[in-house]
C-alpha positions as CSV (number, residue, x, y, z in Angstrom):
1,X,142.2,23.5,85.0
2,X,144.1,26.7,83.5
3,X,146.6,28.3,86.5
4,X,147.0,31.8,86.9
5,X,149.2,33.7,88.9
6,X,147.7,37.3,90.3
7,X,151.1,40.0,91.3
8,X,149.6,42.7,93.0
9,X,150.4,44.5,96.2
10,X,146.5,46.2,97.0
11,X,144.5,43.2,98.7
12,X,140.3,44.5,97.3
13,X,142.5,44.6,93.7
14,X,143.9,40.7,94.2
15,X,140.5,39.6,95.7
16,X,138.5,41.1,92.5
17,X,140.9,39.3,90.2
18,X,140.9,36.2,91.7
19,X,136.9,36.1,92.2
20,X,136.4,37.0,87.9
21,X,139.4,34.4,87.7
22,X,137.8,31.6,89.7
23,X,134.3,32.3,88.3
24,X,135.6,31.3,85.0
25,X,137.2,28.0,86.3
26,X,140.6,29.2,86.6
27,X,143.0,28.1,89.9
28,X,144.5,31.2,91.0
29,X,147.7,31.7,93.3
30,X,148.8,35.2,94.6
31,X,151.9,37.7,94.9
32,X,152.1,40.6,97.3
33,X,154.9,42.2,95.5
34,X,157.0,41.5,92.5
35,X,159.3,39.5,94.6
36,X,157.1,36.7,95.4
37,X,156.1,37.2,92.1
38,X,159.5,36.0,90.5
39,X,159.9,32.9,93.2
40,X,156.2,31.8,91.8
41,X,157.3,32.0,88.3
42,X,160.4,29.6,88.9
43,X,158.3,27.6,90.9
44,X,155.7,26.7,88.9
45,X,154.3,27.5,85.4
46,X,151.0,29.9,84.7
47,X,149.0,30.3,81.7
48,X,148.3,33.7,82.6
49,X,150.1,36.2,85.0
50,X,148.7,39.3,85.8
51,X,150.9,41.7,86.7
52,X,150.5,45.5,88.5
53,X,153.2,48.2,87.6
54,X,152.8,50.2,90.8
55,X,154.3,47.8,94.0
56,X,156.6,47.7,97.0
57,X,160.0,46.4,96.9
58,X,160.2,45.5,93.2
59,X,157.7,47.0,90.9
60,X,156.4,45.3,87.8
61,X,158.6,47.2,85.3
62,X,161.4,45.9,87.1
63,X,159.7,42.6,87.2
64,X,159.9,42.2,83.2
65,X,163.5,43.4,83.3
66,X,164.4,40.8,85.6
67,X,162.7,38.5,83.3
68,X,164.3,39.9,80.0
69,X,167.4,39.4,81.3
70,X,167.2,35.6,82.3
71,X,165.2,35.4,78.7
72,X,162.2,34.2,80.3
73,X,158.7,34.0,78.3
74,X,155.9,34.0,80.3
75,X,151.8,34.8,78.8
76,X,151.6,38.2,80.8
77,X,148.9,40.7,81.3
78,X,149.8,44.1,82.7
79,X,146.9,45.5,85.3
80,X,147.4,49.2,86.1
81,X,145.7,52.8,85.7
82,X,149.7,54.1,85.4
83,X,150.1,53.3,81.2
84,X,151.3,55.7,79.5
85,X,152.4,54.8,75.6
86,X,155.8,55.2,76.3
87,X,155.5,52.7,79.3
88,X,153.0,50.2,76.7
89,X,156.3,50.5,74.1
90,X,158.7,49.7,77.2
91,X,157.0,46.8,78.5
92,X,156.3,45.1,75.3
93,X,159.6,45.3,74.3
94,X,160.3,43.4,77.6
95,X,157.3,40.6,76.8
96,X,154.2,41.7,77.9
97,X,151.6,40.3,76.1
98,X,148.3,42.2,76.9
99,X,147.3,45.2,78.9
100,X,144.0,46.1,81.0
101,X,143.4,49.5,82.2
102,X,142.1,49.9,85.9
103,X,139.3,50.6,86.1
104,X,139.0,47.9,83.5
105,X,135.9,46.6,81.7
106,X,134.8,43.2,83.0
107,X,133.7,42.0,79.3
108,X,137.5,42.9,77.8
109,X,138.8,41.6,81.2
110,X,137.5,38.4,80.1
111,X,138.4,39.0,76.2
112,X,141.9,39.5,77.0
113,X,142.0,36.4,79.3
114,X,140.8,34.5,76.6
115,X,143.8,34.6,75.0
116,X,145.7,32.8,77.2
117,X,143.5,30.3,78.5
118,X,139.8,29.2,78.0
119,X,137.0,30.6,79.8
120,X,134.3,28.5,81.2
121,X,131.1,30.4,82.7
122,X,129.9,28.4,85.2
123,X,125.9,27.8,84.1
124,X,123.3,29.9,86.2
């Protein structure tokens, strides 16, 4: 089963993700804050990390620097309404892989997750 790994400080925001995640058969863990976030990512590997810019005690700009700097490569999604282009140019040059804009669209949610790991609709 494909892991992902939700960082995002607003609970209704990590609960949302993690439903669309688990409805497509993927295990999800969660990270209140960038933090937790980096202790996950040593912990264990993800085949998909979403990641929010805006959070307490260590945002996710300063996630990807952090990252960067220990030249660490991880398959990761940036989930925020706060993307400007300049902040796109930034965070690419630091890794990221994809973007979604909140409020996102639940058929490119899914588009963009399928480019890290297969999707698997459960059967109605």
């Amino acid at each position: 089963m494909a892991q992902a790994l939700i960082i995002e400080d607003d609970e209704a925001t990590r609960i949302v993700l993690r439903k669309m995640l688990e409805r497509v058969k993927i295990d999800v863990e969660e990270a209140v804050n960038g933090m937790d976030g980096l202790l996950a990512l040593k912990r264990k590997k993800f085949d998909v990390v979403l990641l929010d810019i805006s959070m307490p005690k260590m945002n996710g700009e300063q996630v990807m620097n952090v990252l960067h700097k220990r030249n660490e490569s991880h398959p990761i999604i940036v989930v925020s309404a706060y993307l400007t282009k300049e902040r796109i140019m930034k965070l690419m040059q630091l890794g990221v892989k994809e973007f979604i804009h909140k409020p996102f669209n639940i058929e490119k949610f899914y588009q963009t997750i399928n480019k890290f790991c297969p999707i698997q609709f459960e059967q109605v």
